[in-house]
C-alpha positions in Angstrom: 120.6 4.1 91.3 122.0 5.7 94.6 118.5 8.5 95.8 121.9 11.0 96.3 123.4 10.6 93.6 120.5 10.7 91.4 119.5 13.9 93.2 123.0 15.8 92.4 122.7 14.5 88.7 119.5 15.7 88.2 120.5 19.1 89.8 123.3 19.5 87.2 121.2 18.4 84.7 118.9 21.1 85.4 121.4 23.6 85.5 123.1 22.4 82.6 119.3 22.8 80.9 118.5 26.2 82.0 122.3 27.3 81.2 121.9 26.1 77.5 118.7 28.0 76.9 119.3 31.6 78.8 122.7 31.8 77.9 122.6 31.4 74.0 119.4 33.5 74.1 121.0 36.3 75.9 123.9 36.4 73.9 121.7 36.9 70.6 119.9 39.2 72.1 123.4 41.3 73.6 124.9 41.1 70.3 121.9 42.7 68.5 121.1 45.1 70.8 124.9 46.6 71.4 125.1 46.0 66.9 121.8 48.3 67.4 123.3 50.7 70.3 126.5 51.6 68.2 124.5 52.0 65.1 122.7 54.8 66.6 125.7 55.9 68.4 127.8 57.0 65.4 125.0 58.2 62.9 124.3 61.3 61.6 120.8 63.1 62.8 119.5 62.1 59.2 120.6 58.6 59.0 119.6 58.3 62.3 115.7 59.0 61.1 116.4 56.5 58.6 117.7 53.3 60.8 115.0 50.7 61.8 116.3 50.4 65.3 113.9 47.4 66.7 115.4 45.7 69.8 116.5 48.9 71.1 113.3 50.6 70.0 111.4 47.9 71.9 113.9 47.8 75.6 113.5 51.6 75.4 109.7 51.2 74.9 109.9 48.6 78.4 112.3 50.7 80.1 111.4 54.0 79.4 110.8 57.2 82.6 107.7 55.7 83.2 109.8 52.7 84.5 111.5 54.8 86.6 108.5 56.6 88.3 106.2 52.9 89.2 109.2 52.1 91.4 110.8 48.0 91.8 108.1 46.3 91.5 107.7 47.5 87.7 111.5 46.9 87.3 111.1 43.1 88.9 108.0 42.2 86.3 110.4 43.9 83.3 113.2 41.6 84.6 110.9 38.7 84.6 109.7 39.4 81.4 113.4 40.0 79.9 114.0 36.2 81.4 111.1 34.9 80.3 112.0 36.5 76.4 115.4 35.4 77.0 114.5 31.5 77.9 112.2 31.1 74.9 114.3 32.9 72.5 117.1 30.0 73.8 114.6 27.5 72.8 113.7 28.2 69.5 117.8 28.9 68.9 117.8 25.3 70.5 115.7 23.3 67.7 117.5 25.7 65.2 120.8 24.5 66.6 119.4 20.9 66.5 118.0 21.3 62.4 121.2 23.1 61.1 124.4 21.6 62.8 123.2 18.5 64.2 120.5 17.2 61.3 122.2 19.1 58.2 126.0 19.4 58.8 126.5 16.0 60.9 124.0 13.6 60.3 123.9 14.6 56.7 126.9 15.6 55.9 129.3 13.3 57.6 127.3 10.9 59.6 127.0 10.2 63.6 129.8 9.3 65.2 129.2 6.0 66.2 129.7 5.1 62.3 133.3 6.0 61.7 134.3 5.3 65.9 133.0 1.8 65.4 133.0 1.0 61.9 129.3 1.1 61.2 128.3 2.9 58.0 126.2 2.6 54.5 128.4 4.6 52.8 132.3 3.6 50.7 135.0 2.3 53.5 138.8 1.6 52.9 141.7 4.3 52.6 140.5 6.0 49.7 137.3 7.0 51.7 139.4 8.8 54.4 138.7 12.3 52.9 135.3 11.6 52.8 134.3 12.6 49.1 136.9 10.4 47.4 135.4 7.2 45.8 136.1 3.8 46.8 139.1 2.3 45.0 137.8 0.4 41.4 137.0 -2.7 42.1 135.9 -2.7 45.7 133.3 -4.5 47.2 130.0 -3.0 46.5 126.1 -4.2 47.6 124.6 -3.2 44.9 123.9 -6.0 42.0 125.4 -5.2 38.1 124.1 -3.0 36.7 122.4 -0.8 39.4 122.8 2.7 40.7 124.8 1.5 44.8 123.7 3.8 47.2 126.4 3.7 49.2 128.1 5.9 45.8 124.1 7.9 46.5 125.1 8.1 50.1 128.6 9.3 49.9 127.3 12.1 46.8 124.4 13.2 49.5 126.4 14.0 52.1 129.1 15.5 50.1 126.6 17.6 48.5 125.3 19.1 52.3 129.0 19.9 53.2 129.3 21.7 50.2 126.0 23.4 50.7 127.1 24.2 54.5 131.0 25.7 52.8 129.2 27.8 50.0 126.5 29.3 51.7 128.6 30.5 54.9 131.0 31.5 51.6 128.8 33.6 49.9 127.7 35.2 53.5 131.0 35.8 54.4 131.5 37.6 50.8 128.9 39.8 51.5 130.0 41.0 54.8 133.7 41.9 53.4 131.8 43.9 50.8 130.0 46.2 52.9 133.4 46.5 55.2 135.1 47.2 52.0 132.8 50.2 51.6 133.9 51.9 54.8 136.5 52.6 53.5 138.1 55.4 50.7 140.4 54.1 47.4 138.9 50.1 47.4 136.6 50.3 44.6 137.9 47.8 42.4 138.4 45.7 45.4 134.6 45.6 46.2 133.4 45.4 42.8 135.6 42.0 42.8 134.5 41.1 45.7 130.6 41.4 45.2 131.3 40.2 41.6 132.9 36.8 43.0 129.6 36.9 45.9 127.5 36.6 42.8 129.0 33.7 41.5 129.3 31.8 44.8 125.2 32.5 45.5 124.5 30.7 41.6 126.7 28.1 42.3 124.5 27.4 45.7 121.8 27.7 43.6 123.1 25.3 40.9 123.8 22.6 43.9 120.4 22.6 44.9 119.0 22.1 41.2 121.5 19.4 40.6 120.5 17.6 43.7 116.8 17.9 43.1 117.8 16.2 39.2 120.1 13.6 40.7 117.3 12.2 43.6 114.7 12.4 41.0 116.7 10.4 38.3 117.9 7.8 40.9 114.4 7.3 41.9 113.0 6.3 38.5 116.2 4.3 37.7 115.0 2.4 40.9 111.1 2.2 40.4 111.9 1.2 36.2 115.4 -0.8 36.7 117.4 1.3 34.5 121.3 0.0 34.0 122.3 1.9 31.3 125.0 4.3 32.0 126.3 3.7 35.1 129.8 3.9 34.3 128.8 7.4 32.6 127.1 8.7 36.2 129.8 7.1 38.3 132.4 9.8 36.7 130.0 12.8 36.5 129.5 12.1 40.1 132.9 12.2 40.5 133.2 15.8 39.8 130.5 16.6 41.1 131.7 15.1 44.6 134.9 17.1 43.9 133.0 20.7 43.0 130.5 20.1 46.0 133.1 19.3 48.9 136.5 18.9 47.3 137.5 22.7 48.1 136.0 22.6 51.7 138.3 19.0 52.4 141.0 20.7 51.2 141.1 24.1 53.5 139.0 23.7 56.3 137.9 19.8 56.8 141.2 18.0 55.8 142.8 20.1 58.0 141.1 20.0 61.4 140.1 16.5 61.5 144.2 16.3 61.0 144.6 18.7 64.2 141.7 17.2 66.3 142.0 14.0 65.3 138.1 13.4 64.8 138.5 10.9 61.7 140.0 8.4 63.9 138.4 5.1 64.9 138.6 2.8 67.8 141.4 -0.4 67.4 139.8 -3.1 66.1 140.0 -4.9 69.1 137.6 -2.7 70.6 135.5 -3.0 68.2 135.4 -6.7 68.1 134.8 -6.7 72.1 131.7 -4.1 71.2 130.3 -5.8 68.5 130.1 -9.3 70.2 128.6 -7.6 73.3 125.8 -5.4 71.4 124.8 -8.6 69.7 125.1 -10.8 73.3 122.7 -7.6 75.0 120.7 -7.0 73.0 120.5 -9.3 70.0 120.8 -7.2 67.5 123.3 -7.1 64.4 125.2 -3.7 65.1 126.0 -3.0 61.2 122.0 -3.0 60.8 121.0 -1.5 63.8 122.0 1.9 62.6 121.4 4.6 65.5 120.4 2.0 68.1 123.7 1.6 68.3 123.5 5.3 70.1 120.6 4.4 72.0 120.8 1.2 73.0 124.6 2.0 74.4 123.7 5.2 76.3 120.3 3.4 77.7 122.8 0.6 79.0 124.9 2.8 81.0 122.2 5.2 82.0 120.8 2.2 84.1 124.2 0.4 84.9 126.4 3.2 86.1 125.1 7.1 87.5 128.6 8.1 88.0 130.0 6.9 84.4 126.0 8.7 83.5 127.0 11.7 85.2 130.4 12.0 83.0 128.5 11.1 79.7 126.1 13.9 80.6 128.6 16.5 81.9 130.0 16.1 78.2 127.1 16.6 76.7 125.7 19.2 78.5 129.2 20.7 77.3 128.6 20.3 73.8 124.9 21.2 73.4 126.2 24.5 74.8 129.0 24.9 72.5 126.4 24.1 69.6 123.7 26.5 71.1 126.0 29.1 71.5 127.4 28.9 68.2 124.3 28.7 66.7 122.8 32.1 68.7 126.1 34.2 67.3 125.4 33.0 63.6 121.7 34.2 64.1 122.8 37.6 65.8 125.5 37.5 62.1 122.7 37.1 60.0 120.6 39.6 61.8 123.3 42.5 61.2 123.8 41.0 58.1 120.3 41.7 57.0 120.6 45.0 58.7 123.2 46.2 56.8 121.6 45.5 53.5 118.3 46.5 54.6 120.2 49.9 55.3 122.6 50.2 52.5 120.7 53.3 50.6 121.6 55.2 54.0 125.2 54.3 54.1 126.5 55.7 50.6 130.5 56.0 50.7 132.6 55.4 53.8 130.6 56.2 56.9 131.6 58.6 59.5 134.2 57.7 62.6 133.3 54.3 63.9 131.8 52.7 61.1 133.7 50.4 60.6 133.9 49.2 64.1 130.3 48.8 63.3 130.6 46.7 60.1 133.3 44.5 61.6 130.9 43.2 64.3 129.2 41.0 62.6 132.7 39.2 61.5 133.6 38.5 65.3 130.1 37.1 65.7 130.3 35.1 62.8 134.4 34.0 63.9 133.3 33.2 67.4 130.3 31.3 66.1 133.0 29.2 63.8 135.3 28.9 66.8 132.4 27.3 69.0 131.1 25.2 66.0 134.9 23.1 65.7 134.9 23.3 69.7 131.3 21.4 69.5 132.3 18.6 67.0 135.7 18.0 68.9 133.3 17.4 72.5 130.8 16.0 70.5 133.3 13.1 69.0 136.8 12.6 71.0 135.2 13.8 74.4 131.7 12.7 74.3 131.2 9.5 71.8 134.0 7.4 72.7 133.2 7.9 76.5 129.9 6.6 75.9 131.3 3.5 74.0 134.3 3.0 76.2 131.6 3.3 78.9 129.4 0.5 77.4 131.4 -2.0 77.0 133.5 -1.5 80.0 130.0 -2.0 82.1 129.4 -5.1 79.5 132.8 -6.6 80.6 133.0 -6.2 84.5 128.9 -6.1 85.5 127.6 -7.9 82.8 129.4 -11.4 83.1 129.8 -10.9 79.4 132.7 -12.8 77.4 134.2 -11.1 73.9 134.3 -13.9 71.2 135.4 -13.2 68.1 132.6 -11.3 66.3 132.6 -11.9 62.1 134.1 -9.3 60.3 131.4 -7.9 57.4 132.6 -7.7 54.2 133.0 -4.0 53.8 134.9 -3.0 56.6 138.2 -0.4 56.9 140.6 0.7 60.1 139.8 4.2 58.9 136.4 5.3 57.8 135.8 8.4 56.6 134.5 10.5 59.6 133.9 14.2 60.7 135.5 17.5 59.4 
């Protein structure tokens, strides 16, 4: 790798690094503290003995007159110390960023994208699988033996099961804000009492999920350890439903939709993926329908030491992405926080509050609408931008550096043009 060129990528690296943390930690923090600031702006003296003001409480605590008095050199630890809050506050948003979208929502829910670009997945394949809860057409080849539970049907439950989750909690959260707005205003009562009413209903039915799972794993394990057969055909069709009540209405509204607009259920040509199957095996001697993530690793190891320019894009995306999913993450926190405010502080808001109340309860909506925004624009980087440049990437550095010819690689058994994929 060229010293210069390794230099200027490890530069933007590093500013692409520090940018991800301070940036998404400063915006939770701005949010809270401005949700905080016009809080105490349009209260009454009472409620305003009342509110549990802590961010501002705390900056006004740091940057109080005695501030003013020690002179700059007080003001220049206070601003290191705001920095140094700032970057580990991006940090831990970071690994909750990394645990909720990444770990839950894609790798759970729908997979990485390597599996639907290239074909590579455990779970049901062929047109019917395109909306990614649907079952695979009767009769379709299947790995399990007769008369056993397949866990590709386990698979494609599981992660139906965690997109649901993801669609009914941020649901039920999004109920509960439009209640409280509802109660800034006169003449609505009805409306909020159906409202919080239906905000009940959605919070059991998160709960119910999460029993049913817990029942389901635990009754597929012992069919496993004891062999059980009977009844298959019976769990097959309750799954069914339960695939539809889990995910069916999230496919339908949101998922359906934008992987129709974005275009993020769509896999490479099957020439392509002949070319990149033959050369993974050639490289690296491995079976890339069993190699599950290596299929990540080993492609983005290969053109981390072929290529640092074609490195330098694959990074530049990334560094793209992980802010987009950082960010998005840090305005969902800053939502919940005002969230919990509001509740915490609902015995001192009876009725409509006074002039600007409102404005107050609608901020954490546009938190929670720019976190949504940044969430889609993460998955579209994260798949169309991001993925298939490092898989184009590969095997054009297989092709033209690595002498390598493409033979026709065999086709596995359960194979489709167009896997299910992301929302």
């Amino acid at each position: 790798m060229d010293p210069q060129v390794h230099h200027r990528l490890a530069s933007e690296f590093t500013l692409a690094d520090v940018l991800g943390y301070v940036v998404p930690g400063a915006a939770f923090f701005i949010s809270i503290f401005t949700f905080e600031a016009w809080a105490a702006h349009i209260a009454t003296a009472e409620q305003l003995r009342a509110f549990r003001l802590p961010l501002s409480t705390s900056l006004s605590v740091v940057i109080g007159e005695g501030g003013l008095q020690e002179g700059w050199f007080v003001y220049l630890l206070i601003a290191i110390m705001l920095v140094f809050v700032i970057y580990v506050g991006g940090h831990v948003i970071e690994s909750v960023s990394v645990l909720l979208v990444d770990r839950l929502l894609v790798y759970k829910g729908y997979g990485y994208p390597y599996e639907n670009l290239l074909v590579i997945h455990d779970g049901p394949s062929g047109p019917d699988a395109e909306a990614g809860w649907k079952f695979a057409p009767a009769g379709a080849d299947s790995s399990a033996p007769a008369g056993t539970d397949d866990p590709a049907e386990s698979l494609t439950l599981s992660r139906a099961f965690y997109r649901g989750l993801f669609f009914w909690t941020n649901g039920y959260l999004v109920l509960r804000w439009i209640w409280y707005l509802l109660g800034t205003y006169d003449g609505v009562g009805r409306w909020r009492g159906a409202v919080g009413f239906l905000a009940l209903a959605v919070g059991v039915w998160v709960g119910v999920m999460v029993v049913l799972k817990i029942a389901l794993s635990t009754v597929r394990t012992y069919r496993r350890k004891h062999g059980g057969s009977g009844g298959r055909e019976g769990i097959q069709t309750a799954e069914r439903y339960l695939r539809l009540a889990y995910s069916g209405l999230w496919e339908l509204l949101i998922g359906g939709p934008l992987s129709k607009i974005f275009l993020t259920r769509l896999s490479f040509d099957r020439e392509f993926r002949t070319r990149y199957q033959t050369f993974f095996r050639q490289l690296f001697g491995l079976n890339p329908h069993t190699a599950e993530s290596n299929n990540f690793w080993m492609s983005y190891s290969y053109v981390l030491r072929r290529s640092a320019r074609l490195f330098g894009i694959v990074s530049h995306w990334e560094a793209l992405f992980t802010f987009s999913r950082n960010l998005s993450t840090s305005l969902f926190l800053a939502f919940l926080y005002c969230l919990c405010w509001l509740q915490f502080h609902n015995d001192f808001l009876p009725g409509p509050l006074v002039h600007g109340g409102s404005i107050l309860v609608a901020v954490p909506g546009v938190l929670l609408g720019l976190s949504a925004i940044l969430l889609v624009h993460f998955y579209y980087l994260y798949v169309c931008y991001y993925s298939k440049f490092l898989y184009r990437s590969f095997v054009f550095l297989a092709q033209t550096e690595g002498n390598l010819t493409a033979r026709p690689a065999e086709r596995p058994a359960r194979c489709a043009d167009q896997p299910a994929g992301g929302p």
